[in-house]
PDBQT receptor file of N, H, CA, C and O in Angstrom, charges set to zero:
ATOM      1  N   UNK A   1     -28.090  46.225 -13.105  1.00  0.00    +0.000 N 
ATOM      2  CA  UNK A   1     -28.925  46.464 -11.955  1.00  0.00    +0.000 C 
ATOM      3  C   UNK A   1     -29.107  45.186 -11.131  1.00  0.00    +0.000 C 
ATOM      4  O   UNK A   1     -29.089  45.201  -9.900  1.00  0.00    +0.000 OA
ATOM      5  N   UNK A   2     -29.249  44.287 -11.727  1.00  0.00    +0.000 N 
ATOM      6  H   UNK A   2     -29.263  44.276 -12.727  1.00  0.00    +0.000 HD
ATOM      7  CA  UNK A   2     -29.579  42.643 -10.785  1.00  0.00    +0.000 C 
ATOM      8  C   UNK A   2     -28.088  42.242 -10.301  1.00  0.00    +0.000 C 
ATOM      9  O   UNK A   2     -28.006  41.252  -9.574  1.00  0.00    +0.000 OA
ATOM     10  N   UNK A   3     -27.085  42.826 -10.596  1.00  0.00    +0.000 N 
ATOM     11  H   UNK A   3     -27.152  43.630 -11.187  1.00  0.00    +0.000 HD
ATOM     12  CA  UNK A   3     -25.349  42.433  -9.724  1.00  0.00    +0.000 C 
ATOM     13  C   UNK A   3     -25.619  43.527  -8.951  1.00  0.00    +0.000 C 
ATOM     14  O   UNK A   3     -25.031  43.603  -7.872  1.00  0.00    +0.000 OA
ATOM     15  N   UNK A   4     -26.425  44.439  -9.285  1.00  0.00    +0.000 N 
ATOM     16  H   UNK A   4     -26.903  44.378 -10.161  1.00  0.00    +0.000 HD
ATOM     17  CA  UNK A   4     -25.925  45.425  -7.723  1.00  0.00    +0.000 C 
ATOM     18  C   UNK A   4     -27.053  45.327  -6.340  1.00  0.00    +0.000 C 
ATOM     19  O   UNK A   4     -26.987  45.832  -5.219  1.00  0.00    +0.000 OA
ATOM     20  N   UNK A   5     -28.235  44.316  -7.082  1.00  0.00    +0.000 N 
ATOM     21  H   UNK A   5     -28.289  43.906  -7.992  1.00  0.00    +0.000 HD
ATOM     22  CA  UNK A   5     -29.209  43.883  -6.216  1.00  0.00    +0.000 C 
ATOM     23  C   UNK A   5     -28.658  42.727  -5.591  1.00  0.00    +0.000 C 
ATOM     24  O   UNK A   5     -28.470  42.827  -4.378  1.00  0.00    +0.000 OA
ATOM     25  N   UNK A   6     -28.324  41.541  -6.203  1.00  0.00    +0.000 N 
ATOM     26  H   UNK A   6     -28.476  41.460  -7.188  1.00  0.00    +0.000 HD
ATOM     27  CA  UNK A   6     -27.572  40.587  -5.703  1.00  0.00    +0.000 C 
ATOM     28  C   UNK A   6     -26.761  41.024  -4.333  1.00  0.00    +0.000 C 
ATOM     29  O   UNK A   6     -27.011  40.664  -3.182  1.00  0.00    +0.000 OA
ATOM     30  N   UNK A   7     -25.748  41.879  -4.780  1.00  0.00    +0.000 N 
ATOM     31  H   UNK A   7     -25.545  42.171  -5.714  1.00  0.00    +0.000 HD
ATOM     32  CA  UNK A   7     -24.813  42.542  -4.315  1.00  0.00    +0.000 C 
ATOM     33  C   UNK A   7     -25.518  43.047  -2.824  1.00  0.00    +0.000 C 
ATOM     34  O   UNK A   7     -24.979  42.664  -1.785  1.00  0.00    +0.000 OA
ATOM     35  N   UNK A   8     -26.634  43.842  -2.763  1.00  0.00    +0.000 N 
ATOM     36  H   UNK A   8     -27.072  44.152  -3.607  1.00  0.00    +0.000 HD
ATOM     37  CA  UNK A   8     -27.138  44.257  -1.633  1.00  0.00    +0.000 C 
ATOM     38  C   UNK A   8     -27.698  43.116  -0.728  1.00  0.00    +0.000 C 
ATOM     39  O   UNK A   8     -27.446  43.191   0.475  1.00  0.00    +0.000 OA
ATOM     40  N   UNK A   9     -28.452  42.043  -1.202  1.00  0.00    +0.000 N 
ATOM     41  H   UNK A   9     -28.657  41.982  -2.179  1.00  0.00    +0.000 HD
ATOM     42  CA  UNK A   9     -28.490  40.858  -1.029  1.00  0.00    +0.000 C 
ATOM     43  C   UNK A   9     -27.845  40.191   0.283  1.00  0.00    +0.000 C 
ATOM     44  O   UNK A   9     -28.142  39.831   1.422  1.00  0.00    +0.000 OA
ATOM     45  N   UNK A  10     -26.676  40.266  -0.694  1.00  0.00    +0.000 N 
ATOM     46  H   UNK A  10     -26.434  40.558  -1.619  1.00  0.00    +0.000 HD
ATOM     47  CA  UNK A  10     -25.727  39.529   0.327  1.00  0.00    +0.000 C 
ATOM     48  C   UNK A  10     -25.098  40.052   2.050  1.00  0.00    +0.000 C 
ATOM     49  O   UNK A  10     -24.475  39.435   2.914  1.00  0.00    +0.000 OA
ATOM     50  N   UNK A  11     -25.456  41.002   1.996  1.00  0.00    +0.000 N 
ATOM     51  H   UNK A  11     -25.962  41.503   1.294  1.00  0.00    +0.000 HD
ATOM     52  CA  UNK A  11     -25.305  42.052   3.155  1.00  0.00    +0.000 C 
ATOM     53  C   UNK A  11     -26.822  40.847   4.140  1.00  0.00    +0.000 C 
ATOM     54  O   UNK A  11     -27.982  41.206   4.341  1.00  0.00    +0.000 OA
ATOM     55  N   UNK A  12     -26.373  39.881   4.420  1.00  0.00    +0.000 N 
ATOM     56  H   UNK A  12     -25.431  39.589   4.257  1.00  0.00    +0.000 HD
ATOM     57  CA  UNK A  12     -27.253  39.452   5.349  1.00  0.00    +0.000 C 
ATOM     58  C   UNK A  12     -26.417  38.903   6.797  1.00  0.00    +0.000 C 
ATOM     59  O   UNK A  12     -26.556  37.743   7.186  1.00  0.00    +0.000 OA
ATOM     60  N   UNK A  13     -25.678  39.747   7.409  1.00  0.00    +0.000 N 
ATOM     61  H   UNK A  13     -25.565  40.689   7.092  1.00  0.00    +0.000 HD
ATOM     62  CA  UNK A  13     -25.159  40.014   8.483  1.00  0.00    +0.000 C 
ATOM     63  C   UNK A  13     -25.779  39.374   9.537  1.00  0.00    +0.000 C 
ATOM     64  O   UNK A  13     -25.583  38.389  10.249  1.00  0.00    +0.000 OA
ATOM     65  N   UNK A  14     -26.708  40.383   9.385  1.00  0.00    +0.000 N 
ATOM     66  H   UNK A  14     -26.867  41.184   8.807  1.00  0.00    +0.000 HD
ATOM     67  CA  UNK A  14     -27.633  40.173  11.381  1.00  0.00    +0.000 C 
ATOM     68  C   UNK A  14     -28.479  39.117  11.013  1.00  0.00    +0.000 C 
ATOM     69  O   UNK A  14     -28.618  38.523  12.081  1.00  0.00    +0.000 OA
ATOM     70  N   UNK A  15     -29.065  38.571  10.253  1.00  0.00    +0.000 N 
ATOM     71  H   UNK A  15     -28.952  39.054   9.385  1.00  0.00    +0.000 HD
ATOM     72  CA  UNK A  15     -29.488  36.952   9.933  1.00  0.00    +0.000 C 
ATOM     73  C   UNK A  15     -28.702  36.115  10.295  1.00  0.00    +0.000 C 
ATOM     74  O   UNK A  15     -28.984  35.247  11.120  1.00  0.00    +0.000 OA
ATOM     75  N   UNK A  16     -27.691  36.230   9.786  1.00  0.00    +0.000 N 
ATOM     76  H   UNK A  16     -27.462  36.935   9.116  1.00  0.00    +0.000 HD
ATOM     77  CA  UNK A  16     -26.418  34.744   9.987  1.00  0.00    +0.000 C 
ATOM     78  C   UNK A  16     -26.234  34.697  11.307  1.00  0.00    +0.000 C 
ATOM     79  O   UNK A  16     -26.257  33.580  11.824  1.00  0.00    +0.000 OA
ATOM     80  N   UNK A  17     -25.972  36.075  12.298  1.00  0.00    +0.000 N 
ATOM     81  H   UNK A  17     -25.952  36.982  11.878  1.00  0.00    +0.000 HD
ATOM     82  CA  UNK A  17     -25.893  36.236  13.491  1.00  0.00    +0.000 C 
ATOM     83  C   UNK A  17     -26.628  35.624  14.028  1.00  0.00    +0.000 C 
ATOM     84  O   UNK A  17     -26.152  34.584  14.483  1.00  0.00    +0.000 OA
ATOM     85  N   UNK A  18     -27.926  35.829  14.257  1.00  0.00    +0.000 N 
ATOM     86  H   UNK A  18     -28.313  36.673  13.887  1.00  0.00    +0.000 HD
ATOM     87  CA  UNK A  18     -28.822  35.183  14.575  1.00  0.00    +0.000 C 
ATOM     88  C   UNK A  18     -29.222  34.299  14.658  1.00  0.00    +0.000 C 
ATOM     89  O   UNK A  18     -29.908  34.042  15.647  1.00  0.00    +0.000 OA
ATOM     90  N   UNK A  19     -28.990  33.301  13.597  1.00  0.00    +0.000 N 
ATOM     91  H   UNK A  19     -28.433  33.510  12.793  1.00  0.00    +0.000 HD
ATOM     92  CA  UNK A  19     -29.252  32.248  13.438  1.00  0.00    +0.000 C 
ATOM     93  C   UNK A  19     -28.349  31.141  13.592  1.00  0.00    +0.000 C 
ATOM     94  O   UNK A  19     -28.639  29.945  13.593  1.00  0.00    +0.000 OA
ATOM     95  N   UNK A  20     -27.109  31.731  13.734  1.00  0.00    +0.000 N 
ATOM     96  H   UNK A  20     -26.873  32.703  13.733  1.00  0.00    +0.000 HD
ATOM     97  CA  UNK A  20     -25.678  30.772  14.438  1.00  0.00    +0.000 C 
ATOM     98  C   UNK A  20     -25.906  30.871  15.607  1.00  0.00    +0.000 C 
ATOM     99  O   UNK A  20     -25.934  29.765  16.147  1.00  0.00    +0.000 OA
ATOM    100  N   UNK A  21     -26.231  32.358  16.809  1.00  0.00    +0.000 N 
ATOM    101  H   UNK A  21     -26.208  33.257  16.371  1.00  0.00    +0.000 HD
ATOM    102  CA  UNK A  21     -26.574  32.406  17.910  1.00  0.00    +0.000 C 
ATOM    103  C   UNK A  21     -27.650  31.494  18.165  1.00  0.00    +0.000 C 
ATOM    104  O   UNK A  21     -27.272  30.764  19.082  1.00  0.00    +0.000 OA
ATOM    105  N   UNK A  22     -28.822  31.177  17.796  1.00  0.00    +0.000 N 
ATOM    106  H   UNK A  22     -29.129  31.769  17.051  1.00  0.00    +0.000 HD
ATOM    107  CA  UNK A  22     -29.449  30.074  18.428  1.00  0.00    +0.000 C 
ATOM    108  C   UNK A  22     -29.051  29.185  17.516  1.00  0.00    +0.000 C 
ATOM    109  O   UNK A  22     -29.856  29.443  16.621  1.00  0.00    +0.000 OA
ATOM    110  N   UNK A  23     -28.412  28.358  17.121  1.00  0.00    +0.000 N 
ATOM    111  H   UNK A  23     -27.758  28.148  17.847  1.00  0.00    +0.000 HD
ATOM    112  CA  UNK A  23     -27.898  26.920  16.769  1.00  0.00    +0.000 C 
ATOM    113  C   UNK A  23     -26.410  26.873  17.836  1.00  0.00    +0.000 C 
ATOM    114  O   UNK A  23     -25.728  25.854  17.941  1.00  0.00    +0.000 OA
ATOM    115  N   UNK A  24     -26.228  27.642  18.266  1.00  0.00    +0.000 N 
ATOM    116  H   UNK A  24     -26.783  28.470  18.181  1.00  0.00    +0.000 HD
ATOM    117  CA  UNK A  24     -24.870  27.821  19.488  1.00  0.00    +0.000 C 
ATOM    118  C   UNK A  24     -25.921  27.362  21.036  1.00  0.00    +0.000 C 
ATOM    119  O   UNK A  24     -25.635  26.471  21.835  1.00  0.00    +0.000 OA
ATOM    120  N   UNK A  25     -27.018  28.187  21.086  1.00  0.00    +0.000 N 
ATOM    121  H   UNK A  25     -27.250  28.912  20.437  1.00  0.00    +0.000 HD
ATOM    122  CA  UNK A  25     -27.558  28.086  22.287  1.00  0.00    +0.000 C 
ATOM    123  C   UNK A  25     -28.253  26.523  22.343  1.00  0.00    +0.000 C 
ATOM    124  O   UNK A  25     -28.385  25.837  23.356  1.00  0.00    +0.000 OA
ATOM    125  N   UNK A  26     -28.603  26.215  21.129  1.00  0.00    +0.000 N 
ATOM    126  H   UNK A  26     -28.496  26.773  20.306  1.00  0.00    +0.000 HD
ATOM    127  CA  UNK A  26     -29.398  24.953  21.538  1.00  0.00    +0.000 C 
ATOM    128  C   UNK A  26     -28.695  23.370  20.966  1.00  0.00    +0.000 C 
ATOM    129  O   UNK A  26     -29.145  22.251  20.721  1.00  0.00    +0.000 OA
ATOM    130  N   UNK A  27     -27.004  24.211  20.923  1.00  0.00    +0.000 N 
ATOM    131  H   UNK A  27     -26.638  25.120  21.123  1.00  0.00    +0.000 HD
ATOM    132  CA  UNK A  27     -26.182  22.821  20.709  1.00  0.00    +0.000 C 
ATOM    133  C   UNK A  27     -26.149  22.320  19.297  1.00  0.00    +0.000 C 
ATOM    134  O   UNK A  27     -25.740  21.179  19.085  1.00  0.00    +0.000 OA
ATOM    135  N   UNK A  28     -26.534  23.060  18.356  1.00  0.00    +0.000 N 
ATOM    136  H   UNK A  28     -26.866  23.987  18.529  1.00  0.00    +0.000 HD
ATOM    137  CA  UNK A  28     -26.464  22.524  17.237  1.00  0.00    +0.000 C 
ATOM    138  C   UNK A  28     -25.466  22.213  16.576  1.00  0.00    +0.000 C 
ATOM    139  O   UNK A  28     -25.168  21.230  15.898  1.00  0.00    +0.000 OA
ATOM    140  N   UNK A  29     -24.714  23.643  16.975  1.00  0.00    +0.000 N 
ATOM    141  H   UNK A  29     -24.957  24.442  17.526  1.00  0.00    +0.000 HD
ATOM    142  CA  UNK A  29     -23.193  24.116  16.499  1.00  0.00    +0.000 C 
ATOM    143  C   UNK A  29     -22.209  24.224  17.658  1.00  0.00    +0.000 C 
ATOM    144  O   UNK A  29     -22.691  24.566  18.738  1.00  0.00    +0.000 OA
ATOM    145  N   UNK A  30     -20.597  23.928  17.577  1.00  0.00    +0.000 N 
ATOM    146  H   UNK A  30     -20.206  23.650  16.699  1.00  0.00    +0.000 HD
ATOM    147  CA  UNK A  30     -19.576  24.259  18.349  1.00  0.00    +0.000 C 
ATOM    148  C   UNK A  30     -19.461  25.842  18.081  1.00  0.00    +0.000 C 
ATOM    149  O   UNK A  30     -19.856  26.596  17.191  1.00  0.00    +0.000 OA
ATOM    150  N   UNK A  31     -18.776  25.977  19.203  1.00  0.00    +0.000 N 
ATOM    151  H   UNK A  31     -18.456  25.365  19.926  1.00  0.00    +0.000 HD
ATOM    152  CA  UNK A  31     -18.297  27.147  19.236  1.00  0.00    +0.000 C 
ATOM    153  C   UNK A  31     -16.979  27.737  17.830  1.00  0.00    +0.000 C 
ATOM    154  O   UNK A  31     -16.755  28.858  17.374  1.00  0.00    +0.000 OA
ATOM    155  N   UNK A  32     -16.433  26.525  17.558  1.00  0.00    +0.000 N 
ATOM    156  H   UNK A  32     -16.615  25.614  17.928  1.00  0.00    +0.000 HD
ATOM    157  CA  UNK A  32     -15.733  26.861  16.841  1.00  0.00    +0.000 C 
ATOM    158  C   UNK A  32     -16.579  27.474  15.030  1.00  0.00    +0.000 C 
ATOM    159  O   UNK A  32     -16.307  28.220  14.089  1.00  0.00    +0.000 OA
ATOM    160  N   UNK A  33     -17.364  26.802  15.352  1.00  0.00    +0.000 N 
ATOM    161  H   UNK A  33     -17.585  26.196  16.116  1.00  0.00    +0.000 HD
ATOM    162  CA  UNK A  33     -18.235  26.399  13.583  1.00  0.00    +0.000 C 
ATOM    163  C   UNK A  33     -18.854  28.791  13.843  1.00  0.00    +0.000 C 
ATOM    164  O   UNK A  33     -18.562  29.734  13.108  1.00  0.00    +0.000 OA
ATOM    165  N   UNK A  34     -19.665  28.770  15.115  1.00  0.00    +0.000 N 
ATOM    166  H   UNK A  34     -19.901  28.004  15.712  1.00  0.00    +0.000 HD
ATOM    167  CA  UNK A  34     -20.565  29.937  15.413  1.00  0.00    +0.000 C 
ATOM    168  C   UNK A  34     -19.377  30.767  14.765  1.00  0.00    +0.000 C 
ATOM    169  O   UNK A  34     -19.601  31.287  13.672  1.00  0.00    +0.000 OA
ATOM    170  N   UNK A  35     -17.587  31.004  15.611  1.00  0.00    +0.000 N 
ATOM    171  H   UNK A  35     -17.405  30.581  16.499  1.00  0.00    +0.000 HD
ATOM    172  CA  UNK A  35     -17.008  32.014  15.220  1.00  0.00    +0.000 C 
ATOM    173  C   UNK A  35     -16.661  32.078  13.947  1.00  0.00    +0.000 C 
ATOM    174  O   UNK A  35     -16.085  33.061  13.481  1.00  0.00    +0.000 OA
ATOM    175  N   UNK A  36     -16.946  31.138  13.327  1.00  0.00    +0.000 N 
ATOM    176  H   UNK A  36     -17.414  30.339  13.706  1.00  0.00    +0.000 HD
ATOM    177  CA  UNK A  36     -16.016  30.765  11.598  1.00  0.00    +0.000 C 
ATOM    178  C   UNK A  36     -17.602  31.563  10.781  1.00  0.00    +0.000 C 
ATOM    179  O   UNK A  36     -17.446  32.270   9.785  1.00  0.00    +0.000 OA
ATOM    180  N   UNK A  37     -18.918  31.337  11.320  1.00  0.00    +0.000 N 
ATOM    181  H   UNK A  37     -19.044  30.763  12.129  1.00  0.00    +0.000 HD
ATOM    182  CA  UNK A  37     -19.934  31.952  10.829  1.00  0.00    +0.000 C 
ATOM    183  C   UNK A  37     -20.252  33.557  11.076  1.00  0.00    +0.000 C 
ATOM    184  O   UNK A  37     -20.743  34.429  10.359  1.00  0.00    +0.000 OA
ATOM    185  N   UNK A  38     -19.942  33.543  11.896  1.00  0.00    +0.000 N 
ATOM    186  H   UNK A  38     -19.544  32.835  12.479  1.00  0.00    +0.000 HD
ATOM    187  CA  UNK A  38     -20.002  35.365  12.831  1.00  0.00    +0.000 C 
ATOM    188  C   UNK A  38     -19.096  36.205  11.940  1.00  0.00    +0.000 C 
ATOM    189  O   UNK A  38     -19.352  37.356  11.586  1.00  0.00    +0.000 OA
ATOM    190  N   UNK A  39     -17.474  35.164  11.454  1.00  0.00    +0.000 N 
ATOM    191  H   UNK A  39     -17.266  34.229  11.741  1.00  0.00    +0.000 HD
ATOM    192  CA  UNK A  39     -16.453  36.120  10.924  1.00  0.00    +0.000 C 
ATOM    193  C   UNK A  39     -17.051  36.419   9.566  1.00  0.00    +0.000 C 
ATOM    194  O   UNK A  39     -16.941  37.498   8.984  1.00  0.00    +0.000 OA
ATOM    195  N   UNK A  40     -18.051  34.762   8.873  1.00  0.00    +0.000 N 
ATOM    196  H   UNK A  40     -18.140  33.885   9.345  1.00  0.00    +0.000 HD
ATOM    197  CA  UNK A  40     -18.156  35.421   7.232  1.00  0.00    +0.000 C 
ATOM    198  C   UNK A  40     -19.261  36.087   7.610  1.00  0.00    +0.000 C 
ATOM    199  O   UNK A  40     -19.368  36.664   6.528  1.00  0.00    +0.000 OA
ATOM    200  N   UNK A  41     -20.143  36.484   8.204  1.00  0.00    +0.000 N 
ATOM    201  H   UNK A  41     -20.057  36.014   9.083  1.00  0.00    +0.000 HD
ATOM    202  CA  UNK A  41     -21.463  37.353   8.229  1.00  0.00    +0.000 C 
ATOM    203  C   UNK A  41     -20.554  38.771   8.009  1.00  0.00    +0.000 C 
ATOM    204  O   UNK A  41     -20.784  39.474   7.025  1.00  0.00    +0.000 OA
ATOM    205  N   UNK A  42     -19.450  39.163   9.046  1.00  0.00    +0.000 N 
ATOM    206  H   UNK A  42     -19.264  38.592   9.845  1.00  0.00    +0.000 HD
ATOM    207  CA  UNK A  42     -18.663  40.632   8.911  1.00  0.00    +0.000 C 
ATOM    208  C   UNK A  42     -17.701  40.660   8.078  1.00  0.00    +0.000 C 
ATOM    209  O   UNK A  42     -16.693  41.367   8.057  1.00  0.00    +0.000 OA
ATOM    210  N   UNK A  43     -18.049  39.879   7.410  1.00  0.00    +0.000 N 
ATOM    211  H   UNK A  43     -18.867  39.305   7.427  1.00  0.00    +0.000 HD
ATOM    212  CA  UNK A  43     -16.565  40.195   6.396  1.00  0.00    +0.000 C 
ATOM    213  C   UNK A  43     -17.624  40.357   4.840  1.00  0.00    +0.000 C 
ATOM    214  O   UNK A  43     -17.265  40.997   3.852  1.00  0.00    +0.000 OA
ATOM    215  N   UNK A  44     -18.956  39.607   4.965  1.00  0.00    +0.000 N 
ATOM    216  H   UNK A  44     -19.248  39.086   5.768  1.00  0.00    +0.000 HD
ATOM    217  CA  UNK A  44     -19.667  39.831   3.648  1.00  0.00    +0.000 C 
ATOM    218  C   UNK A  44     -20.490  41.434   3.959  1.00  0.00    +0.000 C 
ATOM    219  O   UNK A  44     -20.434  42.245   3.035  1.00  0.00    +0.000 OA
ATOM    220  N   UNK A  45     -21.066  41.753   4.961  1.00  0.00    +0.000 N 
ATOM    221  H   UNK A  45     -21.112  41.094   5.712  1.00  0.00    +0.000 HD
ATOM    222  CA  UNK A  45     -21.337  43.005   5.394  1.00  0.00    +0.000 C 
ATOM    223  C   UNK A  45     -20.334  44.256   4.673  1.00  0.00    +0.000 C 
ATOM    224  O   UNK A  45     -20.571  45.131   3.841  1.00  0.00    +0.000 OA
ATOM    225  N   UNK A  46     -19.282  43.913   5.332  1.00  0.00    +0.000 N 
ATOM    226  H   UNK A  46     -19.089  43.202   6.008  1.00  0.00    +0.000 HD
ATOM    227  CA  UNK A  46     -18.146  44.902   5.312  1.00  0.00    +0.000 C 
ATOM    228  C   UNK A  46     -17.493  45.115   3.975  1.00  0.00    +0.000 C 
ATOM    229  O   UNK A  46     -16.792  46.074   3.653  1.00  0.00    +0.000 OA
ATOM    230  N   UNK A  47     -17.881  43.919   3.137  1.00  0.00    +0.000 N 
ATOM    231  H   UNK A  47     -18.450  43.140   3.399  1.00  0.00    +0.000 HD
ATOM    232  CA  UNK A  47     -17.356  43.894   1.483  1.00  0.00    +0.000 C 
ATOM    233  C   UNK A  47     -18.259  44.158   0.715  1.00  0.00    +0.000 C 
ATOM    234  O   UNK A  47     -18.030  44.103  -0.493  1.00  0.00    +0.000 OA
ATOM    235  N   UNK A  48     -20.000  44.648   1.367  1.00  0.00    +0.000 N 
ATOM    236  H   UNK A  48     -20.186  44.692   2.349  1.00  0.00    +0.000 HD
ATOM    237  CA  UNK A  48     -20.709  44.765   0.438  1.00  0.00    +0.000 C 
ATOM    238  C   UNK A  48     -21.129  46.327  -0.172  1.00  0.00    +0.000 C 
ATOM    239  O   UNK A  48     -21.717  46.719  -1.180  1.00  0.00    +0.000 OA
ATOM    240  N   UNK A  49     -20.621  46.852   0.771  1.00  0.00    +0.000 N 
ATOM    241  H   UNK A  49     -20.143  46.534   1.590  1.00  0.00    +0.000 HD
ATOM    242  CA  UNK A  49     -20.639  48.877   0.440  1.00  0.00    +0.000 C 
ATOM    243  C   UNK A  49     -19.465  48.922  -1.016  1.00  0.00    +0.000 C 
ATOM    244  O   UNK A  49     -19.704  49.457  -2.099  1.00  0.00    +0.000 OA
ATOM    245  N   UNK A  50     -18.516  48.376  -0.719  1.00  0.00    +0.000 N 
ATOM    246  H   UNK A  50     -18.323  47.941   0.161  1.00  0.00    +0.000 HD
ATOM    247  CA  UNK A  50     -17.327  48.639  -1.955  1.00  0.00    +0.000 C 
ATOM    248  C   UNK A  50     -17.632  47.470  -3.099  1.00  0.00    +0.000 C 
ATOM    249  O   UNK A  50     -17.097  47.612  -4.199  1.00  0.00    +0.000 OA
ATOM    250  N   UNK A  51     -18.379  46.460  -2.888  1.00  0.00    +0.000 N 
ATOM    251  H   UNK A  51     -18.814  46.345  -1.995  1.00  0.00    +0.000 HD
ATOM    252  CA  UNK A  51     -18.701  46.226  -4.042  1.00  0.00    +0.000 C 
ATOM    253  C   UNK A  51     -19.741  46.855  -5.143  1.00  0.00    +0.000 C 
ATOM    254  O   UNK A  51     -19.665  47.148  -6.336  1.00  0.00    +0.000 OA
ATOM    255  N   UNK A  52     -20.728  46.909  -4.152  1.00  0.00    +0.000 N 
ATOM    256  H   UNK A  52     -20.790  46.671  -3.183  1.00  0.00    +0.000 HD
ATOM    257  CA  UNK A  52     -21.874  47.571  -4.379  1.00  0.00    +0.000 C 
ATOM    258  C   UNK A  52     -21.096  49.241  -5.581  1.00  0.00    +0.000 C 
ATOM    259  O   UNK A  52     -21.396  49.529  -6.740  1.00  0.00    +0.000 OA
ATOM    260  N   UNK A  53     -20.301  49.802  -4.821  1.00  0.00    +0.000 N 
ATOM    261  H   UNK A  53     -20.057  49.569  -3.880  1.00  0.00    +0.000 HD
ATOM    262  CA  UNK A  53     -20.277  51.076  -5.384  1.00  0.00    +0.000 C 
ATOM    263  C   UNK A  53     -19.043  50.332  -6.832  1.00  0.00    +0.000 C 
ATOM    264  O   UNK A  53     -18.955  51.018  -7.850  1.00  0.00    +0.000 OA
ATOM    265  N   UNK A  54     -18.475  49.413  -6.785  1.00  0.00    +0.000 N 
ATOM    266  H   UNK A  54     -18.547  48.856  -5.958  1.00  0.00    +0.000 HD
ATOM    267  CA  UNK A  54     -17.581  49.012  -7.849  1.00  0.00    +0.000 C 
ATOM    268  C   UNK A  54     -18.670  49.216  -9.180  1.00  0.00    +0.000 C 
ATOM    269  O   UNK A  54     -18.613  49.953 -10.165  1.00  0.00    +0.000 OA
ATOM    270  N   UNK A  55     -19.635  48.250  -8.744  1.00  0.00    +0.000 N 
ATOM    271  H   UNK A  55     -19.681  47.652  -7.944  1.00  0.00    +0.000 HD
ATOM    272  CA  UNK A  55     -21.036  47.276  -9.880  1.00  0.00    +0.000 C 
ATOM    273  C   UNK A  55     -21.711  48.630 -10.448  1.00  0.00    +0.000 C 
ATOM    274  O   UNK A  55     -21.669  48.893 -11.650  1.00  0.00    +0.000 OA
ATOM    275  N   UNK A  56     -22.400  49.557  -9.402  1.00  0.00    +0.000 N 
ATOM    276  H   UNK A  56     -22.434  49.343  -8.426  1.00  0.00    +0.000 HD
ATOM    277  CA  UNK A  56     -23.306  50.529  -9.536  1.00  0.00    +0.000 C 
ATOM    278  C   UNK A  56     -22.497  51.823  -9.880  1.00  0.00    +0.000 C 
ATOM    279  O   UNK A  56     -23.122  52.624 -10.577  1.00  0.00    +0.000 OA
ATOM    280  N   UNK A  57     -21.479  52.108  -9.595  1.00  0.00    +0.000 N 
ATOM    281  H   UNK A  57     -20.972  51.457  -9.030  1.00  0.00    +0.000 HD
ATOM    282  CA  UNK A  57     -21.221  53.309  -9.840  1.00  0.00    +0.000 C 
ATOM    283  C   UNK A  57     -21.510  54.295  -9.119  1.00  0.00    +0.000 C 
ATOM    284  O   UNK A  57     -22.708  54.505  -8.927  1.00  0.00    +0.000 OA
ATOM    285  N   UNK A  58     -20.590  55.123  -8.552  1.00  0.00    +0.000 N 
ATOM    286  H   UNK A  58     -19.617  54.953  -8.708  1.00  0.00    +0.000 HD
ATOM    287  CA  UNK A  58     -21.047  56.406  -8.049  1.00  0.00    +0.000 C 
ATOM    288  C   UNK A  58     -21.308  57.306  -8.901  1.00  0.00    +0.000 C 
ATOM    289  O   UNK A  58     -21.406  58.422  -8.392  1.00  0.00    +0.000 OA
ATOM    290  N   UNK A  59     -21.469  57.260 -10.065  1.00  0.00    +0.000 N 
ATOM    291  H   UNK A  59     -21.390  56.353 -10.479  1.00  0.00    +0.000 HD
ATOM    292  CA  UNK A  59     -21.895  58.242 -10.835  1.00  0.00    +0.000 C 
ATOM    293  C   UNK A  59     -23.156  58.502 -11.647  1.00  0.00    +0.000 C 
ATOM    294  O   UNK A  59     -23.536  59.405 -12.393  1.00  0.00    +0.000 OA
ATOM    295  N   UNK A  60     -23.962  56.631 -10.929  1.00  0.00    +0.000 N 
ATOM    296  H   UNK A  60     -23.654  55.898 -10.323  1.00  0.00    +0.000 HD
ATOM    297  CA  UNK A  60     -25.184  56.415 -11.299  1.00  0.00    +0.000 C 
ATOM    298  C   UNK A  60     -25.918  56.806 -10.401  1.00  0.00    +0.000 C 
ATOM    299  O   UNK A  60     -27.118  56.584 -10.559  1.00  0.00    +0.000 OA
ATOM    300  N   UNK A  61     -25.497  57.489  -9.204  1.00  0.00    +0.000 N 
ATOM    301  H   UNK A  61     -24.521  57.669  -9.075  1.00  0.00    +0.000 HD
ATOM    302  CA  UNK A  61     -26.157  57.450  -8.353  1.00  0.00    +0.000 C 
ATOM    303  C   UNK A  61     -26.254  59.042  -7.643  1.00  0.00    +0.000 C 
ATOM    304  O   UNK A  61     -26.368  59.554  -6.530  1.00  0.00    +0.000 OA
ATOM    305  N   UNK A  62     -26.138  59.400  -8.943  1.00  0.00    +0.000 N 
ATOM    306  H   UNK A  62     -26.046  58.983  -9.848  1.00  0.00    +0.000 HD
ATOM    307  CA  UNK A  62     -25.827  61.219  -8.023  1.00  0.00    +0.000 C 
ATOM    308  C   UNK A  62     -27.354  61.932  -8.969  1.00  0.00    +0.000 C 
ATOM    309  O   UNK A  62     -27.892  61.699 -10.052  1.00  0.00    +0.000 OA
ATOM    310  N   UNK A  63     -27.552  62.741  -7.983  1.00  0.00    +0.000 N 
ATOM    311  H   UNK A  63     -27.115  62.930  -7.104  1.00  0.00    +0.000 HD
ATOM    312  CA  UNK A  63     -29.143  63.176  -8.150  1.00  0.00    +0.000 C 
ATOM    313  C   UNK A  63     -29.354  64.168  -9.409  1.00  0.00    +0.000 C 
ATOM    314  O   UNK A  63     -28.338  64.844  -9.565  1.00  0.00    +0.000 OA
ATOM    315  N   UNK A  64     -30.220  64.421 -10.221  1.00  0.00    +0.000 N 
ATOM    316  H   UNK A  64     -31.046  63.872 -10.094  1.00  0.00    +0.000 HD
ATOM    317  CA  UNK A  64     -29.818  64.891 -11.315  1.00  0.00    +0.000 C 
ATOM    318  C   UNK A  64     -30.430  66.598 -11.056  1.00  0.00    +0.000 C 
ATOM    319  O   UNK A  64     -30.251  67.456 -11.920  1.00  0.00    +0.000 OA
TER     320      UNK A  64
């Protein structure tokens, strides 16, 4: 149960977004650093549904 919490966890997408978007606006970061951060925010998003169901199981999760 705590790898598939972890696991949900990491789905912090629209945070990273956010928070590269203003370190972009107020010069903190290049443009290059924001897109290298934007790509791992959608790529940990997008890997966290199929991990999630690897760890948990779809068969733990069907209603009884």
């Amino acid at each position: 149960m705590a790898w598939a919490i972890g696991t949900l966890m990491n789905a912090r997408g629209l945070m990273g977004m956010l928070i590269a978007g203003v370190g972009l606006q107020k010069g903190v970061i290049d443009p290059a650093l924001y897109s290298l951060l934007v790509l791992m925010a959608v790529i940990t998003t997008l890997m966290m549904s199929p991990l999630f169901d690897r760890i948990y199981g779809r068969a733990d999760r069907q209603p009884s």
